[in-house]
N, C-alpha and C positions, 0 to 999 in steps of 0.2 A: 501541657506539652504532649504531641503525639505518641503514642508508643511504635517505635522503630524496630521492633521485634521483628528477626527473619519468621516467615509463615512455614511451616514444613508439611503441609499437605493442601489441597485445595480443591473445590467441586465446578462441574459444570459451568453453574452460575457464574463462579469465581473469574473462571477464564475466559467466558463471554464479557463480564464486567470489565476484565483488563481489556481487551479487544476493542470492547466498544472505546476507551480512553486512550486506546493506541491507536485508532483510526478504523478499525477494522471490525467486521460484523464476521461471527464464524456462528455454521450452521450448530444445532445442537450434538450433531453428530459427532463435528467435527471440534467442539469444546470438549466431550465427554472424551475423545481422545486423546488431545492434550493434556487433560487434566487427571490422566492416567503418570504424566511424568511431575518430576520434585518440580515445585512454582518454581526455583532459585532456577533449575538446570534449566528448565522448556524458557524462560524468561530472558536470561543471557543467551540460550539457543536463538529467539526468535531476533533481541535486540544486534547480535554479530552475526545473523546467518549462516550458522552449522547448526550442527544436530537436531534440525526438528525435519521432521516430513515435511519438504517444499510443496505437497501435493493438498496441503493442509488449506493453503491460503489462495492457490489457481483460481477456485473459483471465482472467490473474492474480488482477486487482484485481474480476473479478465472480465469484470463488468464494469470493474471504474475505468474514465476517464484518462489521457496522461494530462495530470495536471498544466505541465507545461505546450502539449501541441493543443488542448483541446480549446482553450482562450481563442490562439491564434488562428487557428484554424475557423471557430465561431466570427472573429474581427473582419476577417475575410471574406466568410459567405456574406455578412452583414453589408461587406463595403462591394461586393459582386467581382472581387477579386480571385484571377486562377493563382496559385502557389508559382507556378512557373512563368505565367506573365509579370507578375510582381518582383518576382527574378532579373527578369530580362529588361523588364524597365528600368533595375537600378544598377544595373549592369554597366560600367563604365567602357567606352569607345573602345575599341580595341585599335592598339599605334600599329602603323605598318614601316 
């Protein structure tokens, strides 16, 4: 059976390891500052979004993708589709 022991301290590596498993890659910088706070506190900090430096994950979070426009967005150039013609062609008749 696993051992479910809370951890009460944790290094670099540690918090690069969770990151990578949480979706996220942090610079080494930016693990070694994390891993300054209790794993328990910065781990509910990052899972509810309070208490951690929002400045921690910017970089990160401004080279990805938005999962959801980035698909449609690719389906569209593929199909030679503008966003706004696509609009207006499904655009129903307007009654007078």
């Amino acid at each position: 059976m696993a051992d479910l022991t809370s951890i009460t301290s944790w290094t670099s590596d540690d918090v690069q390891h969770f990151a990578r498993r949480a979706g996220f890659g942090l610079s080494p910088e930016n693990a070694a500052q994390l891993a300054t706070q209790a794993p328990g506190s910065a781990i509910d900090a990052w899972v509810d979004g309070t208490g951690l430096d929002p400045t921690l994950f910017a970089d990160v979070l401004a080279t990805r993708a938005d999962p959801v426009a980035e698909p449609v967005a690719e389906r569209r150039a593929i199909a030679g589709v503008e966003p706004t013609a696509r609009r207006q062609k499904h655009q129903p008749a307007a009654h007078s």
